[in-house]
C-alpha positions as CSV (number, residue, x, y, z in Angstrom):
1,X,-133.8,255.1,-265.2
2,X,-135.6,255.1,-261.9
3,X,-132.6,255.1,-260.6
4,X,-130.9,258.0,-262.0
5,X,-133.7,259.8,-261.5
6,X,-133.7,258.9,-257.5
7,X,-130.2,259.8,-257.2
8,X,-130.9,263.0,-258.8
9,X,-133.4,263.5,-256.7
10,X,-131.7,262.8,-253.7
11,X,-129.0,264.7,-255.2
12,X,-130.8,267.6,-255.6
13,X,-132.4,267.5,-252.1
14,X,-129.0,267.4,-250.7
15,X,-127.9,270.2,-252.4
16,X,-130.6,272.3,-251.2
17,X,-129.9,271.1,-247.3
18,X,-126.2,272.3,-247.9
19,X,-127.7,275.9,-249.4
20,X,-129.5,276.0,-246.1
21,X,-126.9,275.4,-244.4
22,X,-124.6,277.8,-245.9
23,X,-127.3,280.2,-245.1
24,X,-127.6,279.4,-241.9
25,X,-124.0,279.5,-241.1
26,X,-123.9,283.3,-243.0
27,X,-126.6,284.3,-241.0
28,X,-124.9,283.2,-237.7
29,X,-121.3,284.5,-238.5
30,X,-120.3,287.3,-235.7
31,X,-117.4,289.1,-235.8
32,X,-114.9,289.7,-233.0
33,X,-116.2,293.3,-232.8
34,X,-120.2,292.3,-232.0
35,X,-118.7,289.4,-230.0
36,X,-116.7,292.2,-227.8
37,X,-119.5,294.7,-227.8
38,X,-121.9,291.8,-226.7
39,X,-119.3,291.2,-223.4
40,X,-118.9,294.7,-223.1
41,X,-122.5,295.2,-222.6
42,X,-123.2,291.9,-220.1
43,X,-120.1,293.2,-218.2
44,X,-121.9,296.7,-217.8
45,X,-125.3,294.9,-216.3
46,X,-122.9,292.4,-214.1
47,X,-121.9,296.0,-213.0
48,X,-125.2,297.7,-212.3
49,X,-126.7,294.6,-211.1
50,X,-123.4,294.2,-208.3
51,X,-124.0,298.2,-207.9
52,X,-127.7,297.7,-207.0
53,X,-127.2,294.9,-204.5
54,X,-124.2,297.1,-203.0
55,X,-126.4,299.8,-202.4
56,X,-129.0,297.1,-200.6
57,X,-126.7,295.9,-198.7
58,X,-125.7,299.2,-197.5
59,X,-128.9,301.0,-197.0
60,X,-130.0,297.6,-195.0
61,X,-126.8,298.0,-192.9
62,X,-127.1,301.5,-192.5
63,X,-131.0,301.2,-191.4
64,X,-130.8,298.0,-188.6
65,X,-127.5,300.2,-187.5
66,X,-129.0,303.3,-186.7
67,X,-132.2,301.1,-185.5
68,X,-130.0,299.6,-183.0
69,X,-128.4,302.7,-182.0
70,X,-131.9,304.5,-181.6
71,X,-132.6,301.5,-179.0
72,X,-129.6,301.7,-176.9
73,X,-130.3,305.2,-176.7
74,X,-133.9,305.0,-176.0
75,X,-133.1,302.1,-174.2
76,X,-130.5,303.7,-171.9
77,X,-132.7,306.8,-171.2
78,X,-135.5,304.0,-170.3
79,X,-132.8,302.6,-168.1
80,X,-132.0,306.2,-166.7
81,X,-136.0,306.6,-166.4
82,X,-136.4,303.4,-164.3
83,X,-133.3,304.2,-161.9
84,X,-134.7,307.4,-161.2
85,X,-138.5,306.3,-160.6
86,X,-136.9,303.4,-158.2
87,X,-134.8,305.2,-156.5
88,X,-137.8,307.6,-156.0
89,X,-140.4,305.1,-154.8
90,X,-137.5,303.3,-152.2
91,X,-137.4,307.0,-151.0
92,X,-141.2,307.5,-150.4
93,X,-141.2,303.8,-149.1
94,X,-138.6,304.0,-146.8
95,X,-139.8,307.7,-145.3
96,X,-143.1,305.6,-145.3
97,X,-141.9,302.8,-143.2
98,X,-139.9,305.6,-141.1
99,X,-142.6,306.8,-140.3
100,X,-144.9,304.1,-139.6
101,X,-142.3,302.9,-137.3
102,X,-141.9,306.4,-135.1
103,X,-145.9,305.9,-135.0
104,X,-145.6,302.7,-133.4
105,X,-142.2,303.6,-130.9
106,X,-145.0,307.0,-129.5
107,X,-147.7,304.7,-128.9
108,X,-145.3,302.2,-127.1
109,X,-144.0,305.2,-125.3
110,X,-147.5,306.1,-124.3
């Protein structure tokens, strides 16, 4: 009698397991339509996500560009700038040294 009354227990508890389980498995059931919206939607944040970094890359791109053009422009006119001022002071040193040197020839002459 024990026994019986084990098996009908166990029985019993079995039954319930597979009730859960049933449930569980009705709960989970998607159909192909939520399973398509589902991609749908991850293929749409993929897209914004690719989007956003597209528009990083670009705006990086676009700002170390026109940084490196702004230097070879500045840096050019610098160049210009230096050219000029050298050629200047060789100019003032040379008429300088000119005429230091036409001192010296008059007081040789002298």
């Amino acid at each position: 009698m024990d026994k019986k009354k084990q098996n009908a227990s166990i029985v019993s508890d079995l039954q319930r397991d597979w009730q859960k389980i049933d449930q569980l498995a009705e709960d989970s059931f998607v159909n192909e339509h939520a399973i398509a919206q589902e991609m749908e939607r991850f293929q749409q944040k993929r897209k914004r996500r690719f989007y956003k970094e597209l528009a990083a890359f670009i705006a990086t791109a676009l700002l170390l560009l026109s940084l490196l053009g702004f230097l070879l422009v500045r840096t050019q006119l610098f160049f210009i700038i230096l050219q000029i001022g050298t050629l200047l002071a060789g100019l003032i040193i040379l008429f300088w040294l000119y005429r230091k040197e036409t001192e010296r020839e008059r007081q040789w002459e002298k």
